[in-house]
C-alpha positions as CSV (number, residue, x, y, z in Angstrom):
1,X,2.6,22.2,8.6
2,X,1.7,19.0,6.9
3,X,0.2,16.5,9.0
4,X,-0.6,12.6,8.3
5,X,-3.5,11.7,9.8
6,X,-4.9,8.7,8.6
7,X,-4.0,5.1,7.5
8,X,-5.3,2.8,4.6
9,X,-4.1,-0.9,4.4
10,X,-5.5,-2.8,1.4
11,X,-4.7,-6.0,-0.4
12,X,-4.1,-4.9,-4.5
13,X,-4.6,-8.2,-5.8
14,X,-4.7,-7.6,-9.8
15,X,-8.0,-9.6,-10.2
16,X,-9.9,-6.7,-8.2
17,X,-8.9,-4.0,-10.6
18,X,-10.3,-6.1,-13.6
19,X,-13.9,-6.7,-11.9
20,X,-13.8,-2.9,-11.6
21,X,-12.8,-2.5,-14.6
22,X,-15.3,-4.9,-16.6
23,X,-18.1,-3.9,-14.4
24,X,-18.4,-7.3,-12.8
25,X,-18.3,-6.2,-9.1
26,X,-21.7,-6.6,-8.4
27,X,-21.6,-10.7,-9.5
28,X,-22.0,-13.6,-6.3
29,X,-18.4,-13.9,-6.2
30,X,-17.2,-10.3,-6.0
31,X,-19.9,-8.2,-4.3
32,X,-18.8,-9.8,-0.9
33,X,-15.1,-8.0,-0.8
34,X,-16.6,-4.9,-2.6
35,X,-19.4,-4.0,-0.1
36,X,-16.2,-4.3,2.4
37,X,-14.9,-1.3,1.1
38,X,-18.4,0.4,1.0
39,X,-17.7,2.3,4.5
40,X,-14.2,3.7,3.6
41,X,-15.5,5.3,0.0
42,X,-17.6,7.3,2.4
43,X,-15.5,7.9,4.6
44,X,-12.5,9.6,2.5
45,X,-15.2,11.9,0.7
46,X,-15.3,13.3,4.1
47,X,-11.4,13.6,5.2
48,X,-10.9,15.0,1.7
49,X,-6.7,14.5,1.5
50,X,-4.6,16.6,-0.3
51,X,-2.0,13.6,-0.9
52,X,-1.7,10.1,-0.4
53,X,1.4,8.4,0.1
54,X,1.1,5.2,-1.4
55,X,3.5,2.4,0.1
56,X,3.4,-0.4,-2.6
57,X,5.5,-3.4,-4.5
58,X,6.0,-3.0,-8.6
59,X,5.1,-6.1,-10.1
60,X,8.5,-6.2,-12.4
61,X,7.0,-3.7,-14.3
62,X,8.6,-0.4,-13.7
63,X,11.8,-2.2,-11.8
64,X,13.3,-6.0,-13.0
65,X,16.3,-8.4,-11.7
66,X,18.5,-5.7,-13.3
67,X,17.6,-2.8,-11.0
68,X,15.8,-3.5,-7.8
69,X,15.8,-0.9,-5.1
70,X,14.8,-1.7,-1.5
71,X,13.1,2.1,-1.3
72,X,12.1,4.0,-3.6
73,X,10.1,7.6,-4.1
74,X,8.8,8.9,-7.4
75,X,9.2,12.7,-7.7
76,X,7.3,13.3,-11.0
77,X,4.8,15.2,-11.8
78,X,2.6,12.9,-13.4
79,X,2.9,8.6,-13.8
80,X,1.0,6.5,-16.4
81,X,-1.0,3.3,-15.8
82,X,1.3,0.6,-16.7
83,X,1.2,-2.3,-19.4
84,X,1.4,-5.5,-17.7
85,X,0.9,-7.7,-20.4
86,X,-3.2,-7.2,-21.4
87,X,-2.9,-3.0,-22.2
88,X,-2.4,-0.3,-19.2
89,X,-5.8,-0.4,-17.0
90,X,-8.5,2.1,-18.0
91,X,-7.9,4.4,-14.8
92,X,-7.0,8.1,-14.8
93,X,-3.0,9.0,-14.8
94,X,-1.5,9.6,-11.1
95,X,-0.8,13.0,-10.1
96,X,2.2,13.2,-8.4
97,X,3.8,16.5,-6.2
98,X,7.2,17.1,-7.0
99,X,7.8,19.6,-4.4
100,X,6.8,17.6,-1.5
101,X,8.4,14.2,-2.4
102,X,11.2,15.9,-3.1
103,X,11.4,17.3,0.3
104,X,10.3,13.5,1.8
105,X,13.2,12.4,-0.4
106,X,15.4,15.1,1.5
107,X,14.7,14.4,4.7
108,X,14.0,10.4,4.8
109,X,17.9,10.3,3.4
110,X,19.1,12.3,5.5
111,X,17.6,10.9,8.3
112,X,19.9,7.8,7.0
113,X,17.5,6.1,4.8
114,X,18.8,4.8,1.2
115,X,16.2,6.0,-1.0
116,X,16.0,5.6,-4.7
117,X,14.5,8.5,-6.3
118,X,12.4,7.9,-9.4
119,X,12.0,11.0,-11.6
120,X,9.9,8.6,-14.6
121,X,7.8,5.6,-13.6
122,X,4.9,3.5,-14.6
123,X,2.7,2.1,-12.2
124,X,1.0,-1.2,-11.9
125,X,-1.6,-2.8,-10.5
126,X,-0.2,-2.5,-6.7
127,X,-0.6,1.4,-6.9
128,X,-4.0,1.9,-9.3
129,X,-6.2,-0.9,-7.5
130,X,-5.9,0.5,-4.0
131,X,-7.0,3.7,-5.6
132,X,-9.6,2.5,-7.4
133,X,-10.7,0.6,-4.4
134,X,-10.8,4.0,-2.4
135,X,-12.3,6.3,-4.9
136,X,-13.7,4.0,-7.3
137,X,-14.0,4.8,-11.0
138,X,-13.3,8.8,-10.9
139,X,-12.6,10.9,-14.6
140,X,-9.9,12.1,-12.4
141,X,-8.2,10.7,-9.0
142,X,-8.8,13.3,-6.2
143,X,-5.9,13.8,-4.8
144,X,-2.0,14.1,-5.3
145,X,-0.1,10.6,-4.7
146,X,3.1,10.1,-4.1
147,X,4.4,6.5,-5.0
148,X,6.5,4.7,-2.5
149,X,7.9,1.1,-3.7
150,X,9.6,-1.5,-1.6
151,X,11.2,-4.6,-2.5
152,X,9.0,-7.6,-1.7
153,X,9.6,-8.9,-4.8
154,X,13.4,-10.6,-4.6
155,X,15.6,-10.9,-1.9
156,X,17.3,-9.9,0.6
157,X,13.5,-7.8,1.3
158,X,14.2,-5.2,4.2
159,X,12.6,-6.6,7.9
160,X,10.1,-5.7,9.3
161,X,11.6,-3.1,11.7
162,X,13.2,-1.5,8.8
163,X,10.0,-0.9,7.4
164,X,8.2,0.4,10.7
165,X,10.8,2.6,10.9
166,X,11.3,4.0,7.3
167,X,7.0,4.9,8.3
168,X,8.6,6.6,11.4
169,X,10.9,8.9,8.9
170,X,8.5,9.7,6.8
171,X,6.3,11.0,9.4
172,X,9.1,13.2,10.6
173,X,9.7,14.3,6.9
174,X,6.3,14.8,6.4
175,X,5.8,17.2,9.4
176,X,8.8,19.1,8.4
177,X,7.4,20.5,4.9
178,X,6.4,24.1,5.6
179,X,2.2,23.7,4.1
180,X,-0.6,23.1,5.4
181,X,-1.9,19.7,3.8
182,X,-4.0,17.1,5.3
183,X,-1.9,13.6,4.4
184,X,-2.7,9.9,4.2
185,X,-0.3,7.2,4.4
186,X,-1.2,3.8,2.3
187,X,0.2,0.0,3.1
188,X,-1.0,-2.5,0.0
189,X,-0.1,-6.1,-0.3
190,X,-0.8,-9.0,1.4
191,X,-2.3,-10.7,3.2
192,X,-1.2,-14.7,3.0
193,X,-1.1,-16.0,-0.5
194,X,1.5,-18.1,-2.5
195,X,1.5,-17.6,-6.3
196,X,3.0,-20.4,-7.2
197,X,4.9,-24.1,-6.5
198,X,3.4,-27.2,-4.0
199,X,1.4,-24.6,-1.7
200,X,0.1,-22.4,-4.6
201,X,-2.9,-21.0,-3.4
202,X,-2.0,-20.9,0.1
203,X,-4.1,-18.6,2.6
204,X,-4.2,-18.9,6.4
205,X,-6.7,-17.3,8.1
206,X,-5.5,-17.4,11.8
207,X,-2.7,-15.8,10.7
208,X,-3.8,-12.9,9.0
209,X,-6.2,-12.1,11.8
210,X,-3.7,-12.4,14.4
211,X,-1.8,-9.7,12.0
212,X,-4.7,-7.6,11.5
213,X,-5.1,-7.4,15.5
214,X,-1.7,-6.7,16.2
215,X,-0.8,-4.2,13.3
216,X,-3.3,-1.7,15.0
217,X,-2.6,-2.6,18.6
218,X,0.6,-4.3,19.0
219,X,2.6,-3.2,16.0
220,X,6.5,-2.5,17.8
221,X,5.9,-6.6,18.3
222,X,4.6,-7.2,15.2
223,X,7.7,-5.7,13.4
224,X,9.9,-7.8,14.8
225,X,8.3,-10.6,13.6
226,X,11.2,-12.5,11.0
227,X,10.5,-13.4,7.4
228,X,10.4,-16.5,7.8
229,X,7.3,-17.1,9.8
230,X,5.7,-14.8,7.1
231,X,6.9,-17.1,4.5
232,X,6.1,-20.1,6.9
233,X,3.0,-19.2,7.6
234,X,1.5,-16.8,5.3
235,X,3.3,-18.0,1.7
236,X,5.8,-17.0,-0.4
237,X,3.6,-13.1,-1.4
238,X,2.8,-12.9,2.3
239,X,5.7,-11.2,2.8
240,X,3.9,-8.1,1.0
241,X,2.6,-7.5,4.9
242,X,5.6,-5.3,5.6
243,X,4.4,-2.5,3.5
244,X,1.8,-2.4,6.0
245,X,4.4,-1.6,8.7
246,X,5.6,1.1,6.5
247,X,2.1,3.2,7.0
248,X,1.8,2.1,10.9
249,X,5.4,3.3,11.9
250,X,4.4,7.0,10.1
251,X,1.1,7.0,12.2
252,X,0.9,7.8,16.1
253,X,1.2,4.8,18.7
254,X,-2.3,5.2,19.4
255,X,-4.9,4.8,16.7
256,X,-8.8,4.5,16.4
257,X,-9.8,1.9,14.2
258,X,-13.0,2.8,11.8
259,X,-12.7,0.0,9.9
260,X,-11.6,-3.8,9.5
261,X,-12.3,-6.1,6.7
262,X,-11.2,-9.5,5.9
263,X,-12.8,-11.5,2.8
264,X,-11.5,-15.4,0.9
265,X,-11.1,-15.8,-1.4
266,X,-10.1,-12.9,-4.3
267,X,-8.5,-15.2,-6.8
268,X,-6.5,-17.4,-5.2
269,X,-5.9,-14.6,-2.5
270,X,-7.2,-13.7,1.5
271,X,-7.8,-10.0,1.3
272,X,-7.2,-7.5,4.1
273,X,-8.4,-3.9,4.5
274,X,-8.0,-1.0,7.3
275,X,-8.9,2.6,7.8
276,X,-6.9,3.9,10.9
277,X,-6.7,7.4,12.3
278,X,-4.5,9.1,14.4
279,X,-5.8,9.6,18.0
């Protein structure tokens, strides 16, 4: 059967993907985060997965104030690097697996969650700069991904339990589909940042390390924690944090952590990273 059997959790903040992308990662101000990521390159050349599921936000890109689902699963074969506004970043199209995100899609709703399902879909910068951060600059990603988007965007945002357990369904669904593939669950966003108004440029530090401690050890706590104190405490974006809960809840209560990373500032952002594996 399929099995998950290892976590990723990585800020995307936009910025990163365009030092990658003009070559700049190597500068004072970016080589910091980068050699932060140095250990997990290596280390998925080695677990070699066959797909990815990739818990992330859309940006208003693929999904706007007319249409905003709290779930959603793309099914297609194949999704384009989107335009945000400067051109579609130079990064290799997403291959996606129909056949197993339509059986996710199956089982997830069945096991009473709402899921959209998303046939066509662009993706931004919350789905291509985790890759890139993984794999790097590749003709080709490689591996299959399947997109996963929830609604951090506008509210009501679904709580922290529901995202824990939506991770907890899709390990179920996961282990249900009749191949052998070796499968990674991804949580992107994060960590405390505000975008915008009187705390614009926000980033606590205490907090995201109390978060980064808890997600890996104390994570049935940690999703009961309410929005507010992420909004509180963490800003206005923190509340990106929950897709994080998404890959914990789909991973076993026990994990081994291989690696933590915590860098400030990336843009106006506090970046988190984790590589967790089932024990």
């Amino acid at each position: 059967m399929a099995k998950i059997k290892a976590g990723v959790a990585t800020s995307h903040v936009p910025a990163i993907g365009a030092a990658i992308d003009n070559g700049i990662t190597d500068n004072e101000y970016w080589k910091p985060l980068f050699e932060g990521y140095d250990y997990a390159k290596e280390w998925i050349k080695e677990q070699k997965p066959d797909v990815v599921l990739l818990v992330y936000n859309d940006h208003a890109t693929a999904f706007d104030s007319n249409l905003v689902p709290t779930f959603a699963i793309a099914t297609g074969e194949e999704f384009k690097p989107a335009d945000e506004g400067w051109g579609p970043r130079p990064v290799p199209n997403v291959k996606g697996y129909p056949e197993f995100a339509s059986h996710i899609a199956q089982s997830v709703i069945q096991d009473d969650f709402d899921l959209t399902v998303v046939n066509t879909l662009d993706v931004d910068h919350g789905l291509t700069v985790p890759l890139s951060l993984m794999f790097g600059q590749p003709e080709n990603w490689p591996c299959k991904v399947i997109p996963i988007a929830v609604n951090v965007v506008l509210y009501p945002t679904p709580s922290g339990q529901r995202c824990y357990n939506l991770g907890k369904a899709l390990r179920k669904a996961v282990e249900s589909f009749d191949e052998d593939l070796n499968v990674q669950i991804w949580g992107t966003g994060g960590m405390s940042h505000q975008l915008q108004g009187p705390r614009a440029g926000l980033i606590n530090k205490e907090f995201d390390n109390a978060f980064l401690d808890d997600i890996v050890d104390d994570a049935e706590n940690l999703a009961l924690k309410p929005h507010l104190e992420y909004i509180n405490l963490a800003g206005s974006e923190g509340i990106e944090l929950i897709m994080w809960l998404v890959m914990r809840g789909a991973l076993n209560d026990e994990v081994e952590l291989k690696k933590r990373h915590y860098h400030v500032p990336a843009s106006n952002t506090a970046v988190g990273h984790l590589v967790l594996e089932n024990k």
